[in-house]
PQR file with spaces between the fields and no chain letter, atoms N, CA, C, O and H, PARSE charges and radii, in Angstrom:
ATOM       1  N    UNK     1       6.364   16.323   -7.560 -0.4000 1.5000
ATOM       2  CA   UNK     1       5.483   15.822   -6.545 -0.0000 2.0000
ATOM       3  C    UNK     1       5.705   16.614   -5.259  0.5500 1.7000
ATOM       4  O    UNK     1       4.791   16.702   -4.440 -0.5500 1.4000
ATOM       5  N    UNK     2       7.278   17.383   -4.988 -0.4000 1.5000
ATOM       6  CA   UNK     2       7.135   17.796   -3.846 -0.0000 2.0000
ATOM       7  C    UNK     2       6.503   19.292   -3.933  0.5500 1.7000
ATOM       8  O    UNK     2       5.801   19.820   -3.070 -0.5500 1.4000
ATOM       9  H    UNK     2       8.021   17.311   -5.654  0.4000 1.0000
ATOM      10  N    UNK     3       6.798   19.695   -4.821 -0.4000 1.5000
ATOM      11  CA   UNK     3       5.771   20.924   -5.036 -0.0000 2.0000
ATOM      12  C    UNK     3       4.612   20.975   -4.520  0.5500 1.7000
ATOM      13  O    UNK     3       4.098   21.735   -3.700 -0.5500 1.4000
ATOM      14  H    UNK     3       7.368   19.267   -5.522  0.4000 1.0000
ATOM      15  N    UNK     4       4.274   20.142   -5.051 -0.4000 1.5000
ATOM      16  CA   UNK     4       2.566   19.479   -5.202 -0.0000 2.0000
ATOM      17  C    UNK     4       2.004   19.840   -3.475  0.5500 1.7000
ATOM      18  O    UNK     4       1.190   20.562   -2.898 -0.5500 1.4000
ATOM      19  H    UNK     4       4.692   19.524   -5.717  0.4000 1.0000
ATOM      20  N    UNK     5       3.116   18.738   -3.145 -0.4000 1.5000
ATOM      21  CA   UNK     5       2.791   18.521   -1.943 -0.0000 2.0000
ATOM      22  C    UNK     5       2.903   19.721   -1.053  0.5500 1.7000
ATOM      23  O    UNK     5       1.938   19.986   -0.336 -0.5500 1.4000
ATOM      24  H    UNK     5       3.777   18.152   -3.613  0.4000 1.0000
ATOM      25  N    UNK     6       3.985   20.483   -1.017 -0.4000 1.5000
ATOM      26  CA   UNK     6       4.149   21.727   -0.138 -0.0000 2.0000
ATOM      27  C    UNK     6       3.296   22.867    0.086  0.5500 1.7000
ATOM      28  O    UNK     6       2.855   23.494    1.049 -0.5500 1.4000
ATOM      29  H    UNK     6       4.769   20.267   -1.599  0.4000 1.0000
ATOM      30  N    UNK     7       3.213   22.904   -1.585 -0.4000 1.5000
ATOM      31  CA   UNK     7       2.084   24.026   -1.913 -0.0000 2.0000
ATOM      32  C    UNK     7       0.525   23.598   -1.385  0.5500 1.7000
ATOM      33  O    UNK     7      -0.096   24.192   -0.503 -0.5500 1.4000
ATOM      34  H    UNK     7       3.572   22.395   -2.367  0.4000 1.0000
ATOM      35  N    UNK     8       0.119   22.581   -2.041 -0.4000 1.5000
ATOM      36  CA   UNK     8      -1.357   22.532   -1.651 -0.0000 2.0000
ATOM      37  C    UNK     8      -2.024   21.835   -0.284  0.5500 1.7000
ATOM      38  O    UNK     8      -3.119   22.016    0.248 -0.5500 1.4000
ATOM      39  H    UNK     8       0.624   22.099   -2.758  0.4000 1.0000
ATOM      40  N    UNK     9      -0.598   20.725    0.150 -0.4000 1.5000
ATOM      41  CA   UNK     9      -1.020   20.199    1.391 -0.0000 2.0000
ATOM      42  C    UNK     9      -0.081   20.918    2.846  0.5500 1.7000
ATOM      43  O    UNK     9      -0.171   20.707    4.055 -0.5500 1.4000
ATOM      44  H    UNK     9       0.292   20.578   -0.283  0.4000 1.0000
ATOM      45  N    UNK    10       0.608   21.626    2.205 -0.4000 1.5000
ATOM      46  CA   UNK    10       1.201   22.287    3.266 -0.0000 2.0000
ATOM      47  C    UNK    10       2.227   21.324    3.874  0.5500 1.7000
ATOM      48  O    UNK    10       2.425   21.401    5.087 -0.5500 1.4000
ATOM      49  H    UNK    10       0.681   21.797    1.223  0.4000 1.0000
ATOM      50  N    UNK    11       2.758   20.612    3.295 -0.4000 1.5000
ATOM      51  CA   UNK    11       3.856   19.247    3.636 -0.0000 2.0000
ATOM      52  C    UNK    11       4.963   20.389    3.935  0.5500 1.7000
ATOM      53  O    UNK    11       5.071   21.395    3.235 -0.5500 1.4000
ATOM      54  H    UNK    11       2.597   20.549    2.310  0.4000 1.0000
ATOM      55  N    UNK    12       5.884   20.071    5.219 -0.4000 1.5000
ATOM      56  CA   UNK    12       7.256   20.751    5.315 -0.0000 2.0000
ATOM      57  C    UNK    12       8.087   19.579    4.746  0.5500 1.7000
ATOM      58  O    UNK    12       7.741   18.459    4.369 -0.5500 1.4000
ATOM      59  H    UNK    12       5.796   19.254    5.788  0.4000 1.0000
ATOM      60  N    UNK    13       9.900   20.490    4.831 -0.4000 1.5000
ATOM      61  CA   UNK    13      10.567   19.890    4.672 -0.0000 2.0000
ATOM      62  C    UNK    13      11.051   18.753    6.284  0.5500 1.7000
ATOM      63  O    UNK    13      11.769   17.753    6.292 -0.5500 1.4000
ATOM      64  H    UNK    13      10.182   21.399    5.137  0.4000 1.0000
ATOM      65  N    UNK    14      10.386   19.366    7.360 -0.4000 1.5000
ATOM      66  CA   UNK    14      10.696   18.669    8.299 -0.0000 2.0000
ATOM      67  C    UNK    14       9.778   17.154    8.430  0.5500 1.7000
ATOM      68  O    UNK    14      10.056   16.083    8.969 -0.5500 1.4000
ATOM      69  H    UNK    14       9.803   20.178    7.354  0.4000 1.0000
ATOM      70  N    UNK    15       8.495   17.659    7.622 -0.4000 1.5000
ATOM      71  CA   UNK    15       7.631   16.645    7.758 -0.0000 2.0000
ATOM      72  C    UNK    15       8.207   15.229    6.942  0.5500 1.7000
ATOM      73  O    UNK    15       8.144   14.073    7.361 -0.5500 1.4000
ATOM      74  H    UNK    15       8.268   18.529    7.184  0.4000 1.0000
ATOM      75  N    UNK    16       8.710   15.649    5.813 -0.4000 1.5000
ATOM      76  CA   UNK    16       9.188   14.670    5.173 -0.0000 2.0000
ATOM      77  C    UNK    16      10.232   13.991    5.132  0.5500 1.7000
ATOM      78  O    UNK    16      10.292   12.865    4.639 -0.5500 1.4000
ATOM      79  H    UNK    16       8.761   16.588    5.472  0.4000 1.0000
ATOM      80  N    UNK    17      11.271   14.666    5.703 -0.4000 1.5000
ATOM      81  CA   UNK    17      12.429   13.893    6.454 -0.0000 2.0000
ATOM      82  C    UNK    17      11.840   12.839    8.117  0.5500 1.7000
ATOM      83  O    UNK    17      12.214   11.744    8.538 -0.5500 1.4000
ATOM      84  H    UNK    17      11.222   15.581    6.104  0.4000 1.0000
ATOM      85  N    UNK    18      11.111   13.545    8.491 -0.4000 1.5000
ATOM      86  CA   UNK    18      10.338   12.606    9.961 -0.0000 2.0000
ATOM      87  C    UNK    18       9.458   11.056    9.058  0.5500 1.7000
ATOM      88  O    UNK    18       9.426    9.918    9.527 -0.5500 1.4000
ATOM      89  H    UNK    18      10.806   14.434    8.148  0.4000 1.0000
ATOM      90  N    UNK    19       8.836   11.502    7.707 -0.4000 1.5000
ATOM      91  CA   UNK    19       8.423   10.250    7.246 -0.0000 2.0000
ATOM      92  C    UNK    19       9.411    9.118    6.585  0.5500 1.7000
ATOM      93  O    UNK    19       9.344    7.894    6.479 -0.5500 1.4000
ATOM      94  H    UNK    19       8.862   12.426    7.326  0.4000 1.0000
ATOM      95  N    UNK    20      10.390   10.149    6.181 -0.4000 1.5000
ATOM      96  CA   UNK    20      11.440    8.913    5.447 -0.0000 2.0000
ATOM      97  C    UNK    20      12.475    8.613    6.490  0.5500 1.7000
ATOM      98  O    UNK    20      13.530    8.105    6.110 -0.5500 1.4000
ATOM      99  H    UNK    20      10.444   11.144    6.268  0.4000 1.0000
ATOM     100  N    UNK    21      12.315    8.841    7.619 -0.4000 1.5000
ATOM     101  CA   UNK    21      12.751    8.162    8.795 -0.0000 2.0000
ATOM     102  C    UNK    21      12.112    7.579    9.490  0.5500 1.7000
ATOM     103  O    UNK    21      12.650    7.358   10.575 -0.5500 1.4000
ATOM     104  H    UNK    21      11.458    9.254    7.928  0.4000 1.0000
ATOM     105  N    UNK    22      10.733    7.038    9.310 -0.4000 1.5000
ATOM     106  CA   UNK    22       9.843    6.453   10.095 -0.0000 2.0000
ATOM     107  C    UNK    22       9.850    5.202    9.022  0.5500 1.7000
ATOM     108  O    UNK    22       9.778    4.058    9.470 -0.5500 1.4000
ATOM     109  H    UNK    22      10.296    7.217    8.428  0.4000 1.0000
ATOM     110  N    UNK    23       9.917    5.377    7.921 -0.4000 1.5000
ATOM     111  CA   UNK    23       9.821    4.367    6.501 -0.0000 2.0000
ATOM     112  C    UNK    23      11.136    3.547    6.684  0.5500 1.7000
ATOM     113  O    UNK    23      11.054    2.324    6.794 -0.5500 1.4000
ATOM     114  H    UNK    23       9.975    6.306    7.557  0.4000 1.0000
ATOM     115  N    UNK    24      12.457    4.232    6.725 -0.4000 1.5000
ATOM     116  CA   UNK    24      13.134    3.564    6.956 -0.0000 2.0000
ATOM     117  C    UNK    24      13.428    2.380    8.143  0.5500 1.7000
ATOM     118  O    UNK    24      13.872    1.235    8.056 -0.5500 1.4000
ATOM     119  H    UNK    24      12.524    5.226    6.636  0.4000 1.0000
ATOM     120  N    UNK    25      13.025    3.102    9.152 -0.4000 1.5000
ATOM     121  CA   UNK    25      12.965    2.578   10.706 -0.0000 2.0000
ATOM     122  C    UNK    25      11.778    0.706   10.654  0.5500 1.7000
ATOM     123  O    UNK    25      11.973   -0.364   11.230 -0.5500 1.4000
ATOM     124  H    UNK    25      12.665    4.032    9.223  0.4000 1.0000
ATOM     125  N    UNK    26      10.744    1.123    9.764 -0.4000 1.5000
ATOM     126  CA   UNK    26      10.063    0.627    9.591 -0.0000 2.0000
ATOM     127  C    UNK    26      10.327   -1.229    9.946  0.5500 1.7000
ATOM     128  O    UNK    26       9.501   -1.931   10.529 -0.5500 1.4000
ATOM     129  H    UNK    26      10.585    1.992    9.295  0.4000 1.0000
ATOM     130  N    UNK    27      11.982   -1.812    9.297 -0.4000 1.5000
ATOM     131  CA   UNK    27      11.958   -2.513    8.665 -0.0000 2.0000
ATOM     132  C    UNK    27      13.080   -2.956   10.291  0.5500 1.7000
ATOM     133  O    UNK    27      13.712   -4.012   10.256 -0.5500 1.4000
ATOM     134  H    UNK    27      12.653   -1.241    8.824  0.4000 1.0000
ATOM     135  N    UNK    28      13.145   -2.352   11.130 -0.4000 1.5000
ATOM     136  CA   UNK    28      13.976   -2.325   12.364 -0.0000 2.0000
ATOM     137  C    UNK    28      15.185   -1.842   12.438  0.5500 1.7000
ATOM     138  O    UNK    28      15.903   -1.895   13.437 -0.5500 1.4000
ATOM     139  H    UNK    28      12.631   -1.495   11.159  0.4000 1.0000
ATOM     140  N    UNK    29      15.623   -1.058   10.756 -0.4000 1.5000
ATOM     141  CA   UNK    29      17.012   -0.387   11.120 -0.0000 2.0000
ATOM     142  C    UNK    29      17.161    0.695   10.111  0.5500 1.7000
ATOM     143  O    UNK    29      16.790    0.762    8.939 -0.5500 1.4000
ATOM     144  H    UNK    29      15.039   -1.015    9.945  0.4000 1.0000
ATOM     145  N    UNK    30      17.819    1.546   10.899 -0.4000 1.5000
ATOM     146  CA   UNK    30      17.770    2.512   10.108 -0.0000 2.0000
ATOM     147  C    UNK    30      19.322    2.443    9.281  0.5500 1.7000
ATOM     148  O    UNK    30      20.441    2.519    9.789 -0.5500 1.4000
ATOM     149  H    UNK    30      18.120    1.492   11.851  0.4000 1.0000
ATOM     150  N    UNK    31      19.054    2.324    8.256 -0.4000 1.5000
ATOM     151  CA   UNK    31      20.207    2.127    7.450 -0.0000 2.0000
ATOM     152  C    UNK    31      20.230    3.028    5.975  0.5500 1.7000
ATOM     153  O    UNK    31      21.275    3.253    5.365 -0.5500 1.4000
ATOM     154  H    UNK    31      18.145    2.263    7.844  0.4000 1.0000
ATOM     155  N    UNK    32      19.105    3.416    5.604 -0.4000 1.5000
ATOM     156  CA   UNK    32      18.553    4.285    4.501 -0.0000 2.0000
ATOM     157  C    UNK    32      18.139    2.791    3.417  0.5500 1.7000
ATOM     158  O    UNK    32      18.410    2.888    2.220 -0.5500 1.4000
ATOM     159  H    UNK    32      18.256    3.233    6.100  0.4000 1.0000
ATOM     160  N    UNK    33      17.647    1.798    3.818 -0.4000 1.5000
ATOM     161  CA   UNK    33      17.673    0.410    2.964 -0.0000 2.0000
ATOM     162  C    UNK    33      16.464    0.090    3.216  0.5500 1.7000
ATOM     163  O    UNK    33      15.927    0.261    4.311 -0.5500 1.4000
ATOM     164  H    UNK    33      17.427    1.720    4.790  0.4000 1.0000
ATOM     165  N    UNK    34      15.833   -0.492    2.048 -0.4000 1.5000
ATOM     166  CA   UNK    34      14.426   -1.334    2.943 -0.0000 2.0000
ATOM     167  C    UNK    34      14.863   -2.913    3.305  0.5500 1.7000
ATOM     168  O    UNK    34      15.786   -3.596    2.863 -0.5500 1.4000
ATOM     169  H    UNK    34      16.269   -0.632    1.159  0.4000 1.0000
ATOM     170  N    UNK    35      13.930   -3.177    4.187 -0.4000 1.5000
ATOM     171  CA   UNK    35      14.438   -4.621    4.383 -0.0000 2.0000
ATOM     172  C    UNK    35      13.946   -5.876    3.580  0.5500 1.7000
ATOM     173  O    UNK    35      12.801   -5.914    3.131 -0.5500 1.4000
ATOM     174  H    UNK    35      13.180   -2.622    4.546  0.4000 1.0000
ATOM     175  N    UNK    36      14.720   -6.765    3.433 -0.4000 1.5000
ATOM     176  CA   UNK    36      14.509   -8.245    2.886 -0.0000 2.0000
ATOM     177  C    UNK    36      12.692   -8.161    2.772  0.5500 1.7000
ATOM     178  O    UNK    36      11.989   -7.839    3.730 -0.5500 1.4000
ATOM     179  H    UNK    36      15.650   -6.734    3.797  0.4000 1.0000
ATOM     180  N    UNK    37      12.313   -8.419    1.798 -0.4000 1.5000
ATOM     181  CA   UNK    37      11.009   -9.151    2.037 -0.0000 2.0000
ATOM     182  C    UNK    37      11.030  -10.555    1.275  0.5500 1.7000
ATOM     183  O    UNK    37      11.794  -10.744    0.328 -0.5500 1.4000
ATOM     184  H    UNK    37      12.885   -8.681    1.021  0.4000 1.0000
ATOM     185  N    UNK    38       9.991  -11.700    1.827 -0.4000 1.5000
ATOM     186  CA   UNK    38      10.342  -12.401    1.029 -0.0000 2.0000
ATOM     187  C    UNK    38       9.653  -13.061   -0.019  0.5500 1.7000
ATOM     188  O    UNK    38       8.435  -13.055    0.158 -0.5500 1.4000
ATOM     189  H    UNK    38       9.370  -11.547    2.596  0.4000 1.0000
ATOM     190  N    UNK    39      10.100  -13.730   -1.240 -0.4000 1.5000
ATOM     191  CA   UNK    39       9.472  -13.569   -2.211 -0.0000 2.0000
ATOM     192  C    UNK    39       7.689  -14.392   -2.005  0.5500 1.7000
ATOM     193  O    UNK    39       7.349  -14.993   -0.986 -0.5500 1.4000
ATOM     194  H    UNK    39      11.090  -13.734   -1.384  0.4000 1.0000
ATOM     195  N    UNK    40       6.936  -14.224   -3.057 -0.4000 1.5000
ATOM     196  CA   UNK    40       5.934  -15.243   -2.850 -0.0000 2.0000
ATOM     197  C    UNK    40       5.494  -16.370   -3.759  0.5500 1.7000
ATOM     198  O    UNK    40       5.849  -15.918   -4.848 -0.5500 1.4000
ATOM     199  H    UNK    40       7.213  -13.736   -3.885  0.4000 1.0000
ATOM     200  N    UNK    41       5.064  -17.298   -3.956 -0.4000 1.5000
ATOM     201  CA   UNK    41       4.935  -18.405   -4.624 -0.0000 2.0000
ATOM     202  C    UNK    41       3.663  -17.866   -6.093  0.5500 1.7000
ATOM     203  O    UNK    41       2.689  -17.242   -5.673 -0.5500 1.4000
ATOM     204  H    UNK    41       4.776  -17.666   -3.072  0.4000 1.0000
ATOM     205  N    UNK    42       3.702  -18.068   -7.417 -0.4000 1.5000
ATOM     206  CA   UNK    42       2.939  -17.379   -8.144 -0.0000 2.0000
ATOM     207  C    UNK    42       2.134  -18.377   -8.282  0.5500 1.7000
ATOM     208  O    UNK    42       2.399  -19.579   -8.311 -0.5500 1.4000
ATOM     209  H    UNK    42       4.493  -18.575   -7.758  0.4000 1.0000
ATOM     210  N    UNK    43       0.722  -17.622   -8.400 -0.4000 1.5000
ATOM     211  CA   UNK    43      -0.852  -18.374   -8.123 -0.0000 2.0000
ATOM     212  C    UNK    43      -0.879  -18.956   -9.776  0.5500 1.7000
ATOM     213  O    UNK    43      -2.033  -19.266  -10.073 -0.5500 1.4000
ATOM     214  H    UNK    43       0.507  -16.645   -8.376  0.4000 1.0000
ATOM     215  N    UNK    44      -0.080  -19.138  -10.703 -0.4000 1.5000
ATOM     216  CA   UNK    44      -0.117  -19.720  -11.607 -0.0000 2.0000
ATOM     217  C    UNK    44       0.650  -20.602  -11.787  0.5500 1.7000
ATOM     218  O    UNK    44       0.120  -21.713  -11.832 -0.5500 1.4000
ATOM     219  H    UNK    44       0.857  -18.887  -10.461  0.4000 1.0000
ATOM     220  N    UNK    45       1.991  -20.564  -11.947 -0.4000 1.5000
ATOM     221  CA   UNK    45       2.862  -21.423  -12.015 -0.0000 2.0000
ATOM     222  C    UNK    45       3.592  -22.012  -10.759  0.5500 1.7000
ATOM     223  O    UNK    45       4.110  -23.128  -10.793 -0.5500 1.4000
ATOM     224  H    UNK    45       2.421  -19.662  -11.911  0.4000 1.0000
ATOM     225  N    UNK    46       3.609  -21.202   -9.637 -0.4000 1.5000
ATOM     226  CA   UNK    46       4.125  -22.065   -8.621 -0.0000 2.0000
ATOM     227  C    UNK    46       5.955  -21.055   -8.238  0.5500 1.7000
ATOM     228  O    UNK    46       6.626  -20.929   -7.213 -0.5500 1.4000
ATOM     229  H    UNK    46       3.188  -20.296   -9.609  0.4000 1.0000
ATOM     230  N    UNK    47       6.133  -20.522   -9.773 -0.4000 1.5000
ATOM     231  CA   UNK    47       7.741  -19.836   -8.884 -0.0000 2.0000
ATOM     232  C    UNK    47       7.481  -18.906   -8.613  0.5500 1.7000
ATOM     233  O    UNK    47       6.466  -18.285   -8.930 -0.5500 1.4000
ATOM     234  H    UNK    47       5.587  -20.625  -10.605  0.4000 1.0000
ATOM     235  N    UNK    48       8.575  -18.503   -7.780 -0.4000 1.5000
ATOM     236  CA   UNK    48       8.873  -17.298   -6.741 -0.0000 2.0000
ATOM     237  C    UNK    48       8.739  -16.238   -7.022  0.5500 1.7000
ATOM     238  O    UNK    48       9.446  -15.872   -7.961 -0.5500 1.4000
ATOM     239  H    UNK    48       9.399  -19.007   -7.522  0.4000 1.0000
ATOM     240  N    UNK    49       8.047  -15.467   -6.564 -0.4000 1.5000
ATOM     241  CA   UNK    49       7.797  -13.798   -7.418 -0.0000 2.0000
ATOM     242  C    UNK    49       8.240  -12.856   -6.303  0.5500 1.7000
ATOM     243  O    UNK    49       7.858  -12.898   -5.133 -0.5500 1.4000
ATOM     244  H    UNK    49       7.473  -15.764   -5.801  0.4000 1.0000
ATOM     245  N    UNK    50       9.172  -11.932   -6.889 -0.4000 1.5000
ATOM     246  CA   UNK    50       9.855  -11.060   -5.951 -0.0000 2.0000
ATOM     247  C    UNK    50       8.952   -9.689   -5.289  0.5500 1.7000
ATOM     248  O    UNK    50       8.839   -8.748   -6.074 -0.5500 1.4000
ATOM     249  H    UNK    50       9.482  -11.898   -7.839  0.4000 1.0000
ATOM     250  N    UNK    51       8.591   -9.592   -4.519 -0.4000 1.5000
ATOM     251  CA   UNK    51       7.117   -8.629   -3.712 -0.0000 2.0000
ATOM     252  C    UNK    51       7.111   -7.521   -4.586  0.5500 1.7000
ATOM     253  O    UNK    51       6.025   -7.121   -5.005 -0.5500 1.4000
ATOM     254  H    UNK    51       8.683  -10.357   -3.881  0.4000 1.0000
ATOM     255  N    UNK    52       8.683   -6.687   -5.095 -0.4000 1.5000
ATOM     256  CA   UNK    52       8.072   -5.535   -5.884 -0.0000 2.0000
ATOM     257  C    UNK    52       7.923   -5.934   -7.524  0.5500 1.7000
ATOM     258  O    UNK    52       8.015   -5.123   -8.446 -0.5500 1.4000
ATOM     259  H    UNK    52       9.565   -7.013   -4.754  0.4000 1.0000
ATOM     260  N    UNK    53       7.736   -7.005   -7.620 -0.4000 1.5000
ATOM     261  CA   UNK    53       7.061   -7.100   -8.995 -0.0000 2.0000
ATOM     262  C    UNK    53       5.857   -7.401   -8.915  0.5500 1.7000
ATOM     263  O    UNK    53       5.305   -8.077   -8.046 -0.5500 1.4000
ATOM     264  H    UNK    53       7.662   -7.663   -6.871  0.4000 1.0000
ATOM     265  N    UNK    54       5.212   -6.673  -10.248 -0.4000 1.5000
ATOM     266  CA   UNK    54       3.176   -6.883  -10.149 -0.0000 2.0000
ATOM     267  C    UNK    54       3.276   -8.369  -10.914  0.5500 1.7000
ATOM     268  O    UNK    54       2.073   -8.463  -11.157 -0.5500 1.4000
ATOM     269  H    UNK    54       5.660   -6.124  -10.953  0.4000 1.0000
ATOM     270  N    UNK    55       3.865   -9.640  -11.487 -0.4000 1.5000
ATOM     271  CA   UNK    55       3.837   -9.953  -12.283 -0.0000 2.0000
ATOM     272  C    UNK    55       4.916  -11.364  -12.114  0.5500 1.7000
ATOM     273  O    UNK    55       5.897  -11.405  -11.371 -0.5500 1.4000
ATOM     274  H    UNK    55       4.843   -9.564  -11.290  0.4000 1.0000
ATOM     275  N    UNK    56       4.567  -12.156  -12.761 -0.4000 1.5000
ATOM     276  CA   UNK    56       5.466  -13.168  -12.627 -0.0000 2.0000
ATOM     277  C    UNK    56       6.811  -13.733  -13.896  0.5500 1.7000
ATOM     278  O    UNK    56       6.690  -14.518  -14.837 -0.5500 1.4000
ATOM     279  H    UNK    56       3.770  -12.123  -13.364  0.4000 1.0000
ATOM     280  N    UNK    57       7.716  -13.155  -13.542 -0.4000 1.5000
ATOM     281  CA   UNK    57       8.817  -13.242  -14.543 -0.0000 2.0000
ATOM     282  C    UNK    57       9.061  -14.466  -15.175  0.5500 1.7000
ATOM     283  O    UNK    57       9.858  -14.437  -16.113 -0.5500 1.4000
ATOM     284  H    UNK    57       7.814  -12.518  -12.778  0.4000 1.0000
ATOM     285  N    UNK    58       8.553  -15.531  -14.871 -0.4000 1.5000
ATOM     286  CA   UNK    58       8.313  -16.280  -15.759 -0.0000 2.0000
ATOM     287  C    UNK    58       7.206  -17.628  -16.424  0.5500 1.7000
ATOM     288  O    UNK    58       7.493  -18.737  -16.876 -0.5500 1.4000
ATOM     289  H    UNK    58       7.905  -15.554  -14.109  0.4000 1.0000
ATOM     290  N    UNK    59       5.915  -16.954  -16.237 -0.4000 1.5000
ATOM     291  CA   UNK    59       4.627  -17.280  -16.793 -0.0000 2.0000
ATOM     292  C    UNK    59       3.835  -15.480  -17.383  0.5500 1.7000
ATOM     293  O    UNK    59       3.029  -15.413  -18.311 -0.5500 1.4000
ATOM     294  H    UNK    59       5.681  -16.053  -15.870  0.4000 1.0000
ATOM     295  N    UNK    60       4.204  -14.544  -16.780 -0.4000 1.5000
ATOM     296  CA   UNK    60       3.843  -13.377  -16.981 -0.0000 2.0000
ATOM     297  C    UNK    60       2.246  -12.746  -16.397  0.5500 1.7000
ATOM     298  O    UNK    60       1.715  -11.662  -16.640 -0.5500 1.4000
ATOM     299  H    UNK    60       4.858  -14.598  -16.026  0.4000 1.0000
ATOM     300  N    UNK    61       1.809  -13.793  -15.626 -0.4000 1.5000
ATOM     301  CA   UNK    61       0.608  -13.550  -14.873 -0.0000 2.0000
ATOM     302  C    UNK    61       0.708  -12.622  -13.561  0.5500 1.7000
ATOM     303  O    UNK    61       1.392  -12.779  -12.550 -0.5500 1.4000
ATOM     304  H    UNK    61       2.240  -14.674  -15.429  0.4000 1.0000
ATOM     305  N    UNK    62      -0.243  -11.555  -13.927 -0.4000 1.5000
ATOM     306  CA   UNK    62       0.075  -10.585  -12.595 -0.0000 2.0000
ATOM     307  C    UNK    62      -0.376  -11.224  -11.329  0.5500 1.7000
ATOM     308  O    UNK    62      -1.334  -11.945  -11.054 -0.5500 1.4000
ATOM     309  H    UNK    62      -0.798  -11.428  -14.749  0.4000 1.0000
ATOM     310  N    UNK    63       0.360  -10.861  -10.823 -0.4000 1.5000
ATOM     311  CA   UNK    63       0.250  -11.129   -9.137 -0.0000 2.0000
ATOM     312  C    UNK    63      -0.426  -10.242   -7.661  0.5500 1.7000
ATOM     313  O    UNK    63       0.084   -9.480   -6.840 -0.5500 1.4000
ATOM     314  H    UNK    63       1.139  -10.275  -11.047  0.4000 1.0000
ATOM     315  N    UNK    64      -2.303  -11.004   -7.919 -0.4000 1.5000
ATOM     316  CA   UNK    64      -3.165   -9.941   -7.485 -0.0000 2.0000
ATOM     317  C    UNK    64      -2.481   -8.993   -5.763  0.5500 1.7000
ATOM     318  O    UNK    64      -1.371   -9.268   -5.306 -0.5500 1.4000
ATOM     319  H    UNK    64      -2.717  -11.624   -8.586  0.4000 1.0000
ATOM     320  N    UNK    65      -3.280   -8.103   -5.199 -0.4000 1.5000
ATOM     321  CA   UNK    65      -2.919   -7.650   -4.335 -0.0000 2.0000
ATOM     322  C    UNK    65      -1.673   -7.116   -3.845  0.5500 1.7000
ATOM     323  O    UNK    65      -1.306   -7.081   -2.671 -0.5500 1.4000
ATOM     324  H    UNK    65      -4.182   -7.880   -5.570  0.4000 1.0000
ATOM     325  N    UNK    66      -0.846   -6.560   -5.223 -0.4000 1.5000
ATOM     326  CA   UNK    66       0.483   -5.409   -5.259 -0.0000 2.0000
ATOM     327  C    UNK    66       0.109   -4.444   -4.872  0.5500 1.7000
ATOM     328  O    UNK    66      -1.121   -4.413   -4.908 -0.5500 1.4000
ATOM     329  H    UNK    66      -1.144   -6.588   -6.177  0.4000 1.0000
ATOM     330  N    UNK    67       0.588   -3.490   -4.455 -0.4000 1.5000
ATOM     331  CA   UNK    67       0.847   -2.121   -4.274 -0.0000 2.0000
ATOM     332  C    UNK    67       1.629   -1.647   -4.587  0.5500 1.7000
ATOM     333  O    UNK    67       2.742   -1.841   -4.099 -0.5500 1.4000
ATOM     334  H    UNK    67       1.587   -3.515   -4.425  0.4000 1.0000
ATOM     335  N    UNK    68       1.360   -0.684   -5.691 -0.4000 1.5000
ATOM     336  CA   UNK    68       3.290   -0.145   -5.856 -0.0000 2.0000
ATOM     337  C    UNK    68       3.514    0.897   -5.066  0.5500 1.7000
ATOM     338  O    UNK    68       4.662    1.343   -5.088 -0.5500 1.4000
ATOM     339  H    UNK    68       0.455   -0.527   -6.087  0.4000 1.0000
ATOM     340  N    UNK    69       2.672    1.450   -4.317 -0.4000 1.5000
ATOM     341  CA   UNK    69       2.986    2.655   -3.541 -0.0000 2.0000
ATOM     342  C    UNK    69       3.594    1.847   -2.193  0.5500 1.7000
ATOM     343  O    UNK    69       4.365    2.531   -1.520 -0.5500 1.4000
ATOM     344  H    UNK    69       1.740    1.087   -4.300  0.4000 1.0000
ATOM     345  N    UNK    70       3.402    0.801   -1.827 -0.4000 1.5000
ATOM     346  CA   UNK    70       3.846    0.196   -0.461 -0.0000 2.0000
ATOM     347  C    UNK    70       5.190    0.641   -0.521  0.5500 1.7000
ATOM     348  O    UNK    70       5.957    0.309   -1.424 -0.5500 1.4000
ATOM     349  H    UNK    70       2.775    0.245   -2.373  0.4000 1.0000
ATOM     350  N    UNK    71       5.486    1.373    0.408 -0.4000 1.5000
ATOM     351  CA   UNK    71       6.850    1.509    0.859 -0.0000 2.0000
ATOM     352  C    UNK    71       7.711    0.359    1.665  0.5500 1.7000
ATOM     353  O    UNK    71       8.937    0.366    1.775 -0.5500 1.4000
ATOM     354  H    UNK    71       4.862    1.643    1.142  0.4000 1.0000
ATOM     355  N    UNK    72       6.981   -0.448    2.104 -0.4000 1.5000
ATOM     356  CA   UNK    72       7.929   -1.229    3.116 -0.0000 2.0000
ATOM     357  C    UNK    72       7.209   -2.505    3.066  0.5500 1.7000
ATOM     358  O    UNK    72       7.604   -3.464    3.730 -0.5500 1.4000
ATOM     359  H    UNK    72       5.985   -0.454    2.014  0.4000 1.0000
């Protein structure tokens, strides 16, 4: 992917260290960690579904409006 990126979009290496320090920062600290998010209630059964899952670990109904690209 970083290929990808260097070559055809012209991405530096400076550019991408300034984004994964803005990603990190994101969450109010820079620690190289993302921060706590918290879980959400599943529109089927009612338990807790952890934000980076598409899906509910235990009814198995996806959980609309994921992103897996969301960084933060």
């Amino acid at each position: 992917m970083w290929s990808l990126l260097s070559e055809r979009a012209g991405v530096t290496v400076d550019d991408l260290r300034a984004r994964m320090e803005e990603i990190d920062a994101a969450d109010g600290v820079v620690d190289g960690r993302r921060g706590p998010t918290p879980p959400e209630p599943c529109p089927s059964c009612g338990a807790m579904v952890d934000r980076s899952r598409s899906s509910c670990a235990f009814c198995g109904v996806e959980v609309p409006g994921r992103d897996p690209f969301d960084a933060v």
